[in-house]
Biopython code that builds the backbone (N, CA, C, O; Angstrom):
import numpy as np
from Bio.PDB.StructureBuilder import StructureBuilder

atoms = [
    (1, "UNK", "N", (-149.865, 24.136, 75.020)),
    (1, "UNK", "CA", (-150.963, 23.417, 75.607)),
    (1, "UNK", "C", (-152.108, 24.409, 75.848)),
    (1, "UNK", "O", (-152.055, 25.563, 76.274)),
    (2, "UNK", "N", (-153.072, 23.727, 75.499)),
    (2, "UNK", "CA", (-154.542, 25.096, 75.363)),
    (2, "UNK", "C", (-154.823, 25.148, 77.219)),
    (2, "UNK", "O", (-154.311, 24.420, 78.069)),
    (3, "UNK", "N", (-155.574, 26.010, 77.358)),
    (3, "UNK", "CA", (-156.140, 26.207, 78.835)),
    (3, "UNK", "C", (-156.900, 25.229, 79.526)),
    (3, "UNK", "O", (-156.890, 24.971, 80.730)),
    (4, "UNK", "N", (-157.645, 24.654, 78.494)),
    (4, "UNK", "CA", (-158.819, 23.109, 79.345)),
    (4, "UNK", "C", (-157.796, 22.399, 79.374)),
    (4, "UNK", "O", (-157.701, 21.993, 80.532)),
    (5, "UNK", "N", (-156.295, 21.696, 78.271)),
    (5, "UNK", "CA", (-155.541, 20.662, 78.826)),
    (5, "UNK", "C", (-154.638, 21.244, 79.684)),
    (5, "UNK", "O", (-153.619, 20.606, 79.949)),
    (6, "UNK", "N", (-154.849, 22.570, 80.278)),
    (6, "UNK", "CA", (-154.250, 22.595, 81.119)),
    (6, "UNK", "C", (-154.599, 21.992, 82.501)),
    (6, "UNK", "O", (-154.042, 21.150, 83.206)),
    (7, "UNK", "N", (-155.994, 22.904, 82.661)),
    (7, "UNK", "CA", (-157.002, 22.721, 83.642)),
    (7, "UNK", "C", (-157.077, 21.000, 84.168)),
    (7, "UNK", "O", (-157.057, 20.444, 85.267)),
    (8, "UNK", "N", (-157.172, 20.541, 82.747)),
    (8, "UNK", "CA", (-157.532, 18.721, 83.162)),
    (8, "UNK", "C", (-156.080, 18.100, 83.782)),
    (8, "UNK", "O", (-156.150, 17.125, 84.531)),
    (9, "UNK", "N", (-154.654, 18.741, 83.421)),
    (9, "UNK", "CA", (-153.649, 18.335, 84.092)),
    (9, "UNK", "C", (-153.354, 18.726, 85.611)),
    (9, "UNK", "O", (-152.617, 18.128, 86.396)),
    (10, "UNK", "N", (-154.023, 19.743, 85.807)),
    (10, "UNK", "CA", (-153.949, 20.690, 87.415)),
    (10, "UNK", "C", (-154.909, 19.710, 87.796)),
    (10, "UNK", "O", (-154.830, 19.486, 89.004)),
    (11, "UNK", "N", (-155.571, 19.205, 87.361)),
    (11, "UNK", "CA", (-157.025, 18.060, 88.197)),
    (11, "UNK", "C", (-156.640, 17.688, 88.712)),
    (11, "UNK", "O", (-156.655, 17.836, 89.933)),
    (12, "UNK", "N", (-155.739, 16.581, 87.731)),
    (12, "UNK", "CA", (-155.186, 15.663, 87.661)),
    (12, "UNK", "C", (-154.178, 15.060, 88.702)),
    (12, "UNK", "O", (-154.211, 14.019, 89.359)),
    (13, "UNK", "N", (-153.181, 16.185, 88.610)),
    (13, "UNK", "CA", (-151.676, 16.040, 89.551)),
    (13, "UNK", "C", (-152.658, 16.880, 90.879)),
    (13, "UNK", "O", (-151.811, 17.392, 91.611)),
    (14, "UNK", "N", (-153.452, 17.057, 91.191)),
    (14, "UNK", "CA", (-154.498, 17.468, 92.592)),
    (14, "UNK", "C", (-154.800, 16.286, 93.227)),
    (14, "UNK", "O", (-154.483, 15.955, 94.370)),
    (15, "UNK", "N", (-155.692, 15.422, 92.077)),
    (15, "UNK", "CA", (-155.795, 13.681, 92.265)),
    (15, "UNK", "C", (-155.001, 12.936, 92.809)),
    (15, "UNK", "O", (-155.397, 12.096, 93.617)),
    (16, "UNK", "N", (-153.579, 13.088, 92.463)),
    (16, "UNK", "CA", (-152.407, 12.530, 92.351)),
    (16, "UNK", "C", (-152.141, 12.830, 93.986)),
    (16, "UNK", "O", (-152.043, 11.998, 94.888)),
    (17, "UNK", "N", (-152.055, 14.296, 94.065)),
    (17, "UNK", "CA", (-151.238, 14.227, 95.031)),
    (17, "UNK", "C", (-152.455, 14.194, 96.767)),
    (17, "UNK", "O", (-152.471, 14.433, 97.974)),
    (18, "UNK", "N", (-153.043, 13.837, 95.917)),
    (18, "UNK", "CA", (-154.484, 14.067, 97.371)),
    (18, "UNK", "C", (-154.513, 12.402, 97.577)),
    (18, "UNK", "O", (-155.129, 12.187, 98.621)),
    (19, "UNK", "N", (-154.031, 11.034, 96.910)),
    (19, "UNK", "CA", (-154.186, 10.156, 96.608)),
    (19, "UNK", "C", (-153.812, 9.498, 97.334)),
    (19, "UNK", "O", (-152.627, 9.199, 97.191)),
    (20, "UNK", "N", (-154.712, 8.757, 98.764)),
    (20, "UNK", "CA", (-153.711, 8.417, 99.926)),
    (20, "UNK", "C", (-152.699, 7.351, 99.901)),
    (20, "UNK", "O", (-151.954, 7.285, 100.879)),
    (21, "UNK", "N", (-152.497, 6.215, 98.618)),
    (21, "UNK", "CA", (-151.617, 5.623, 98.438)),
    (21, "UNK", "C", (-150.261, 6.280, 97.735)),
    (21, "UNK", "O", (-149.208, 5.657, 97.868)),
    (22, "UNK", "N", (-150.268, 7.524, 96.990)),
    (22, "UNK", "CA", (-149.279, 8.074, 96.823)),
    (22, "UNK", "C", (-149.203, 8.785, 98.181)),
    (22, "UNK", "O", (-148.125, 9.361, 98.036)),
    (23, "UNK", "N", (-149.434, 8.969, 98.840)),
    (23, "UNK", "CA", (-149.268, 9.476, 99.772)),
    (23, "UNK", "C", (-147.982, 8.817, 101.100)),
    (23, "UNK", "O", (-146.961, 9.178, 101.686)),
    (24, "UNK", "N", (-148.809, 7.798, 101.010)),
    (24, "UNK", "CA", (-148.142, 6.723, 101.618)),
    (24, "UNK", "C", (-146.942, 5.945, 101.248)),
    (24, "UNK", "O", (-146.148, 5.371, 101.994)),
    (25, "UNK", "N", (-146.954, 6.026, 100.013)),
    (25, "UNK", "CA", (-145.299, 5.719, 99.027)),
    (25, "UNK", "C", (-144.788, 6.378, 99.363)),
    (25, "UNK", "O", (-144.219, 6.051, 100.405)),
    (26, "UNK", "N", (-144.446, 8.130, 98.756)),
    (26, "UNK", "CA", (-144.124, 8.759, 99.202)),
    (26, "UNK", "C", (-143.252, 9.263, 100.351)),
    (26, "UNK", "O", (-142.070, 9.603, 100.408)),
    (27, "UNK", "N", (-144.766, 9.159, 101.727)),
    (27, "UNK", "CA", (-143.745, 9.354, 103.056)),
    (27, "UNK", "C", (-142.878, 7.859, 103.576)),
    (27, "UNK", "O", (-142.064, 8.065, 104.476)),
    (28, "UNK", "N", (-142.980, 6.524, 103.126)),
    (28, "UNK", "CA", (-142.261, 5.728, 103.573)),
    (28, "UNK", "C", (-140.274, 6.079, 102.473)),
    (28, "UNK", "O", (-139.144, 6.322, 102.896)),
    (29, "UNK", "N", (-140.765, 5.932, 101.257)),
    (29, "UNK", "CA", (-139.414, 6.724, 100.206)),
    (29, "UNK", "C", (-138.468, 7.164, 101.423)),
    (29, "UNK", "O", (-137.416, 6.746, 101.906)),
    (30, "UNK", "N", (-139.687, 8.601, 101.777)),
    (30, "UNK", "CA", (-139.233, 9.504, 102.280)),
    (30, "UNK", "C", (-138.292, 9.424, 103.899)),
    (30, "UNK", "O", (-137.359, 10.180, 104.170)),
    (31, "UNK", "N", (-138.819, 8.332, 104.807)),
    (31, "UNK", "CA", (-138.579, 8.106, 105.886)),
    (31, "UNK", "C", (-137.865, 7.148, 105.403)),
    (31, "UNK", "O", (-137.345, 6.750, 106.445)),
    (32, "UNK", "N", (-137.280, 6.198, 104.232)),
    (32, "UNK", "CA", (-136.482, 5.609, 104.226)),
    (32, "UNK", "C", (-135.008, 6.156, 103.706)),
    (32, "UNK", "O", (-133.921, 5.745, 104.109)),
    (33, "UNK", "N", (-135.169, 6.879, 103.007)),
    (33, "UNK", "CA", (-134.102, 8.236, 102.643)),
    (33, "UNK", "C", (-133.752, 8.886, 103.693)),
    (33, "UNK", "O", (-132.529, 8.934, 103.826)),
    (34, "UNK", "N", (-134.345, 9.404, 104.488)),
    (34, "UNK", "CA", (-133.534, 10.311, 105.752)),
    (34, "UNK", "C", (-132.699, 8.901, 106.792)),
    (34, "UNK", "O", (-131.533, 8.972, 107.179)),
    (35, "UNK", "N", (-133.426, 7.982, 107.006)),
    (35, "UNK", "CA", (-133.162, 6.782, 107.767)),
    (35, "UNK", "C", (-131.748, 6.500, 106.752)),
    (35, "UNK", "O", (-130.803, 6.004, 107.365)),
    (36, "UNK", "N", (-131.582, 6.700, 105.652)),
    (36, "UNK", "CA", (-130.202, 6.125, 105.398)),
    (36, "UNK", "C", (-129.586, 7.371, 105.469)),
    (36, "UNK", "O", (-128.585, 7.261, 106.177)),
    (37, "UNK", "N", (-129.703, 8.282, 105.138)),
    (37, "UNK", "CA", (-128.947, 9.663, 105.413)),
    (37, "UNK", "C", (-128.244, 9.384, 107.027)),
    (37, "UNK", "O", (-127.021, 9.342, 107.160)),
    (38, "UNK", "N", (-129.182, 9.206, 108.191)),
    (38, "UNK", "CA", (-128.748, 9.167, 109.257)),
    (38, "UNK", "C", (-128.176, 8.265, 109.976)),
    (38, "UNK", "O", (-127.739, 8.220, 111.126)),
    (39, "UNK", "N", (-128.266, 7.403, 108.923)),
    (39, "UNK", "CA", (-127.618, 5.818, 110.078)),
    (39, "UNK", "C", (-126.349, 5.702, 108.930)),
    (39, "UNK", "O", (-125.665, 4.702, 109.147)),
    (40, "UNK", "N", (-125.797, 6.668, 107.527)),
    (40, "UNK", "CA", (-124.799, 6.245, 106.883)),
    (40, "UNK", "C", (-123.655, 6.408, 107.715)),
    (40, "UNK", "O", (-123.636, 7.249, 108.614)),
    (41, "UNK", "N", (-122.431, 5.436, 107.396)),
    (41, "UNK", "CA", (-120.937, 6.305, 107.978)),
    (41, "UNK", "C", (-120.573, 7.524, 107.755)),
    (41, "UNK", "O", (-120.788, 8.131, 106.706)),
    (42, "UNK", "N", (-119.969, 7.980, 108.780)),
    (42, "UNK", "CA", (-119.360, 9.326, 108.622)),
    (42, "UNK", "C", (-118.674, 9.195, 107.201)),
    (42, "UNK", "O", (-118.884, 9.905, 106.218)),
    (43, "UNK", "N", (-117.622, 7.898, 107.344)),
    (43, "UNK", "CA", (-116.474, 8.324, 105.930)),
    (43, "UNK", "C", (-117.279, 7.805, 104.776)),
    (43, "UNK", "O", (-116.599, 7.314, 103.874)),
    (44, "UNK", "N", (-118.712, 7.806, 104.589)),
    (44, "UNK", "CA", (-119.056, 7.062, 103.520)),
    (44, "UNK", "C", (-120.249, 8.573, 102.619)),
    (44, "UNK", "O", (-121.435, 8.561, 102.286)),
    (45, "UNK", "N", (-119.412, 9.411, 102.545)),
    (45, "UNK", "CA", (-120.023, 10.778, 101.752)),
    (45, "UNK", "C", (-120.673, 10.340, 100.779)),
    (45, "UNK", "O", (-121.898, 10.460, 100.763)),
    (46, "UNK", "N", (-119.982, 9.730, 99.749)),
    (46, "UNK", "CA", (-120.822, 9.044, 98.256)),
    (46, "UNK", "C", (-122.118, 8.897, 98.802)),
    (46, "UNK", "O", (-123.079, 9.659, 98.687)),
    (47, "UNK", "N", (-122.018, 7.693, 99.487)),
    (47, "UNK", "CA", (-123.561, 7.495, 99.937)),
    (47, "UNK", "C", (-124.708, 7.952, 100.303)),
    (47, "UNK", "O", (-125.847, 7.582, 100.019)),
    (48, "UNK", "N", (-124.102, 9.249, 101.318)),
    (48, "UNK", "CA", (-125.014, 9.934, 101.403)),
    (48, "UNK", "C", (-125.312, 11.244, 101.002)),
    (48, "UNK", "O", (-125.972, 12.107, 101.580)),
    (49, "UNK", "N", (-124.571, 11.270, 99.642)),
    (49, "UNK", "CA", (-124.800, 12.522, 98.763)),
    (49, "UNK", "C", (-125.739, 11.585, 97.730)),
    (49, "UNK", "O", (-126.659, 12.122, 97.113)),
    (50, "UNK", "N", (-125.487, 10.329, 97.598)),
    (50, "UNK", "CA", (-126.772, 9.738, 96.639)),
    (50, "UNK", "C", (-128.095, 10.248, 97.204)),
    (50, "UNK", "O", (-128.895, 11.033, 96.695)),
    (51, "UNK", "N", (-128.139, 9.515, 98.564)),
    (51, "UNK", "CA", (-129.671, 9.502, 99.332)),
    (51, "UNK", "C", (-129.703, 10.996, 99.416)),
    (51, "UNK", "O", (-130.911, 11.236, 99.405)),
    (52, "UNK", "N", (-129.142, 12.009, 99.486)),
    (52, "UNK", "CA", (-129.500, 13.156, 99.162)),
    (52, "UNK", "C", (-129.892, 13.949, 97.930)),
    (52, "UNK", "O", (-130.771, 14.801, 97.803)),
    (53, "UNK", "N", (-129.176, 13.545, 97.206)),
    (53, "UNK", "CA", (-130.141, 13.301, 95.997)),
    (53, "UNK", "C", (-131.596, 12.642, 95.184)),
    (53, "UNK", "O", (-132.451, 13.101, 94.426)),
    (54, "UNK", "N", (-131.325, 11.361, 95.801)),
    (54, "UNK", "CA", (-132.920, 10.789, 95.861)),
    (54, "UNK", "C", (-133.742, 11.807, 96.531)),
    (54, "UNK", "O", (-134.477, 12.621, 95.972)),
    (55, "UNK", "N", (-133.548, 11.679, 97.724)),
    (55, "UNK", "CA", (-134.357, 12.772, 98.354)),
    (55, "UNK", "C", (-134.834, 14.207, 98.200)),
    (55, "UNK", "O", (-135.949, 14.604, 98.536)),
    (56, "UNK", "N", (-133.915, 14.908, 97.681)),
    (56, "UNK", "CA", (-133.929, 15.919, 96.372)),
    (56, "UNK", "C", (-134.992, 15.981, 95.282)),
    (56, "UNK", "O", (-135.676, 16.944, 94.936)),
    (57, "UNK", "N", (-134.975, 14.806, 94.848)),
    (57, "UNK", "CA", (-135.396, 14.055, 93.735)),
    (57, "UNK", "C", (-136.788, 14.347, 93.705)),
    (57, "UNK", "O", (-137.451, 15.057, 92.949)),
    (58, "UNK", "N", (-137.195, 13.401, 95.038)),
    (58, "UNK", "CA", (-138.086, 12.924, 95.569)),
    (58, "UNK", "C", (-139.389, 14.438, 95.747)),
    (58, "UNK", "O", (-140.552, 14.291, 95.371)),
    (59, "UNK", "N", (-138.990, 15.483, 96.232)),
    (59, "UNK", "CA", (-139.124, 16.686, 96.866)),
    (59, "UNK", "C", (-139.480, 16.722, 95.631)),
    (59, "UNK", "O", (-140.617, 16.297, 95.424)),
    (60, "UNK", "N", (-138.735, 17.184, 94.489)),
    (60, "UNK", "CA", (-138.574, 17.843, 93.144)),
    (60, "UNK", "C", (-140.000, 17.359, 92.313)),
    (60, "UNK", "O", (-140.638, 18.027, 91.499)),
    (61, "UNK", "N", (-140.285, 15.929, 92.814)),
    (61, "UNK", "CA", (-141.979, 15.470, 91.987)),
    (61, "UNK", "C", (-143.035, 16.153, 92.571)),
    (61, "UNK", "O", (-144.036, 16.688, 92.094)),
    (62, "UNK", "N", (-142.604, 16.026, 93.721)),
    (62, "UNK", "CA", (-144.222, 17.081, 94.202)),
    (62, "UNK", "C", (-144.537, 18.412, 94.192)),
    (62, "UNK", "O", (-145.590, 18.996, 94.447)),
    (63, "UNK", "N", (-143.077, 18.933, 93.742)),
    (63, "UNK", "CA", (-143.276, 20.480, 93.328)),
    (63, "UNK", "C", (-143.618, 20.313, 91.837)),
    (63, "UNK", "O", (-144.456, 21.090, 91.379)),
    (64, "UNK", "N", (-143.138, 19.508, 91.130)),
    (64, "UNK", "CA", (-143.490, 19.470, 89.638)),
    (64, "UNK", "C", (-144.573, 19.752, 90.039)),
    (64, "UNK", "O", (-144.890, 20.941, 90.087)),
    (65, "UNK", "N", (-145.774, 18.402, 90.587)),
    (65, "UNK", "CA", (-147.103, 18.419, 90.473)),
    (65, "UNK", "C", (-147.922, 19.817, 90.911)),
    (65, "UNK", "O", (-148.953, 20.273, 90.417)),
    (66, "UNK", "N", (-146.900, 20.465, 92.284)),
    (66, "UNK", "CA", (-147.688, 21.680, 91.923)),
    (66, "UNK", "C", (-147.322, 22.618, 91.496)),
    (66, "UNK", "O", (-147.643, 23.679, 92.032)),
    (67, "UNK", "N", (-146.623, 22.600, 90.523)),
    (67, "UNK", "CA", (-146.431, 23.888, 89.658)),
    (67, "UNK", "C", (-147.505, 23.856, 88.695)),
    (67, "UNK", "O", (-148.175, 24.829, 88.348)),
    (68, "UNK", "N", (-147.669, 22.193, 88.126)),
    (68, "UNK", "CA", (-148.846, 22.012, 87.627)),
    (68, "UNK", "C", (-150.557, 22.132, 88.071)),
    (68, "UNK", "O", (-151.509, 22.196, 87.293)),
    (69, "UNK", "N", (-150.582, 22.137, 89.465)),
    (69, "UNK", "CA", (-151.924, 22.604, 90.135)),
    (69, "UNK", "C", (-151.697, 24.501, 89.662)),
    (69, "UNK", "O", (-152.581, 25.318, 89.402)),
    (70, "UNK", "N", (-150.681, 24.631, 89.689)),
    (70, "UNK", "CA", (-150.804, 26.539, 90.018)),
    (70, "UNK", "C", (-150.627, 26.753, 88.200)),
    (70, "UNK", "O", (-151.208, 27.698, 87.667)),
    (71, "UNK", "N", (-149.993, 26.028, 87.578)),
    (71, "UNK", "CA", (-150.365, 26.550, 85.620)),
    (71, "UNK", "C", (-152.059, 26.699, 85.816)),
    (71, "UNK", "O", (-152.657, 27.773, 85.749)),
    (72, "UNK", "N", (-152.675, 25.406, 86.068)),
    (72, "UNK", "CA", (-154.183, 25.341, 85.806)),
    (72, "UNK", "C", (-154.994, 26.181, 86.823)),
    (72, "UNK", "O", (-156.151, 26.249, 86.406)),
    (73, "UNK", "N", (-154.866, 26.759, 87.838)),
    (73, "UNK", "CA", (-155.240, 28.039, 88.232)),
    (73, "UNK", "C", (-154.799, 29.520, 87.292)),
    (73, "UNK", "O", (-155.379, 30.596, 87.434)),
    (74, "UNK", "N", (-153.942, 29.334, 86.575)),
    (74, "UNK", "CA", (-153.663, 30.199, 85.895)),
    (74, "UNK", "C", (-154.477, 30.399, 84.562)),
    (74, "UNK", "O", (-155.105, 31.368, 84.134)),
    (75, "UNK", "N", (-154.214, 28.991, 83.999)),
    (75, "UNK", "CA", (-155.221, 28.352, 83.129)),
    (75, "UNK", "C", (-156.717, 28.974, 83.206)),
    (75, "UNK", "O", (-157.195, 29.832, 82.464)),
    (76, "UNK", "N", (-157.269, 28.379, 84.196)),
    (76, "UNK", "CA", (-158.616, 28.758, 84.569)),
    (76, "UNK", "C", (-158.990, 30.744, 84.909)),
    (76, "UNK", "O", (-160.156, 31.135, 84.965)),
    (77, "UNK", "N", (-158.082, 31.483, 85.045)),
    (77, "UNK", "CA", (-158.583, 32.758, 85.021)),
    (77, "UNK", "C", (-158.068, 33.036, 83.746)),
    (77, "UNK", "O", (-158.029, 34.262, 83.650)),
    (78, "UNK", "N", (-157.549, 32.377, 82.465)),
    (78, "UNK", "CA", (-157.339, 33.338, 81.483)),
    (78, "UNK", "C", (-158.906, 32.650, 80.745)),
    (78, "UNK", "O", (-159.662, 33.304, 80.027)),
    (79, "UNK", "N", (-159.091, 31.312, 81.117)),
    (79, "UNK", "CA", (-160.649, 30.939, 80.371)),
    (79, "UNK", "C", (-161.753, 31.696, 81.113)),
    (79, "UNK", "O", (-162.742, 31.962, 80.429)),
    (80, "UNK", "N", (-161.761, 32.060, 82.298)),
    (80, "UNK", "CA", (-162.987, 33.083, 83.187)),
    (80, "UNK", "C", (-162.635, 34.593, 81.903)),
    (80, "UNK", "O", (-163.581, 35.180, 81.376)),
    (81, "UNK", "N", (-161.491, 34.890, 81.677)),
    (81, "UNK", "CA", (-161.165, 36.766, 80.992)),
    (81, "UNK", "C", (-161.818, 36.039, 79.823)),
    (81, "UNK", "O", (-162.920, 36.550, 79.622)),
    (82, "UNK", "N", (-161.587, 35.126, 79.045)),
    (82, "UNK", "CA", (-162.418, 35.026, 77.826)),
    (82, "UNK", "C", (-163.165, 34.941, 77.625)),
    (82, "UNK", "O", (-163.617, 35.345, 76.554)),
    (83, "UNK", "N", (-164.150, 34.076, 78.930)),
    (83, "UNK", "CA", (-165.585, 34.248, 78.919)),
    (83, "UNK", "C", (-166.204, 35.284, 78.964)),
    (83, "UNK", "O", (-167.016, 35.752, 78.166)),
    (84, "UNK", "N", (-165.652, 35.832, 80.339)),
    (84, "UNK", "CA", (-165.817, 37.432, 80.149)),
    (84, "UNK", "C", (-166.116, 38.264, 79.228)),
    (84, "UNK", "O", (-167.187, 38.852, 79.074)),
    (85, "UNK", "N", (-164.832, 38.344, 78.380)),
    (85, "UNK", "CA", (-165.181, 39.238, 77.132)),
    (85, "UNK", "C", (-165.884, 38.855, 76.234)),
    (85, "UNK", "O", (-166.490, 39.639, 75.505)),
    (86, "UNK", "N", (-165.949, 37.248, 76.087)),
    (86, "UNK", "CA", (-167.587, 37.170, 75.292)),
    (86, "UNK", "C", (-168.898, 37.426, 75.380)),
    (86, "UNK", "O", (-169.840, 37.676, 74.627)),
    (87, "UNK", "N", (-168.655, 37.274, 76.650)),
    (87, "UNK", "CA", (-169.979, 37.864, 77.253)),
    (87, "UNK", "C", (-170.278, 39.432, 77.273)),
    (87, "UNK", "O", (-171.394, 39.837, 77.601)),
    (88, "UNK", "N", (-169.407, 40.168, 76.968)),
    (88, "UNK", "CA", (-169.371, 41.432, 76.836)),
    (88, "UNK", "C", (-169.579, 41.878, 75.406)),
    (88, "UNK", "O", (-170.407, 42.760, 75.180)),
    (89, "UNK", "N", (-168.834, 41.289, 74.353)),
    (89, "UNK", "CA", (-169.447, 41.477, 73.213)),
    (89, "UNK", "C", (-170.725, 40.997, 72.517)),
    (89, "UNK", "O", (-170.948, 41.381, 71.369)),
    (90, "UNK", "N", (-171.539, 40.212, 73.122)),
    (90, "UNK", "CA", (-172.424, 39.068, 73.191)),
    (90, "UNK", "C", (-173.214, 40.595, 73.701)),
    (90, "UNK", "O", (-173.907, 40.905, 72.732)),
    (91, "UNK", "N", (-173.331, 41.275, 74.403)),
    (91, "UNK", "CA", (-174.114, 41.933, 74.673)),
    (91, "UNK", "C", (-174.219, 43.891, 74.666)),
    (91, "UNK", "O", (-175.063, 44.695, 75.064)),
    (92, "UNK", "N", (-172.841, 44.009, 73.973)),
    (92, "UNK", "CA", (-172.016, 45.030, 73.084)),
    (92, "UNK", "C", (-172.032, 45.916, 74.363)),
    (92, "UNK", "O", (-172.586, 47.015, 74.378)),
    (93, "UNK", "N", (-171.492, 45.462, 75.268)),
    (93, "UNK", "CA", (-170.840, 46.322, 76.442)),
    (93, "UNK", "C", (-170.009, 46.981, 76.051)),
    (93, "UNK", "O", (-169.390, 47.716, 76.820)),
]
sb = StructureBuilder()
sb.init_structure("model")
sb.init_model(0)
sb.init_chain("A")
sb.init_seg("    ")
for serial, (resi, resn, name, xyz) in enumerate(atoms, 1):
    if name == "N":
        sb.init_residue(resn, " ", resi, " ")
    sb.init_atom(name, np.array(xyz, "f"), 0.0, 1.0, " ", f" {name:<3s}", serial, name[0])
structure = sb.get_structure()
């Protein structure tokens, strides 16, 4: 993936996660997952190794998204070094 589709995906999942209706999905998921974690039976483990997993899960998308905010910061200083050096040969620094 080149550096601008990177950049436009770091926007993007920024959008995403700044987005007060994902936001709001999200923390209800989220408060409904611990709410079954805590009100499951003791003898009912399955269950709440699922909802621990969802919840897992759950965690695991919003780090995707920012691993993808931090590629396109990465993104964006290798397109600043290229500008750079064009601009340097552009003027035979």
């Amino acid at each position: 993936m080149s550096p601008e589709e990177e950049l436009q995906r770091a926007a993007r999942a920024e959008q995403i996660l700044g987005d007060d209706l994902f936001k709001e999905a999200f923390k209800e998921i989220e408060t409904a997952l611990l709410r079954g974690i805590q009100q499951s039976a003791f003898k009912d483990a399955e269950l709440r190794e699922k909802l621990c997993q969802q919840y897992t899960l759950l965690h695991s998308l919003i780090g995707q998204f920012r691993t993808y905010m931090e590629t396109g910061k990465l993104a964006e200083a290798t397109l600043r070094q290229k500008a750079l050096e064009s601009i340097k040969k552009a003027v035979n620094w």
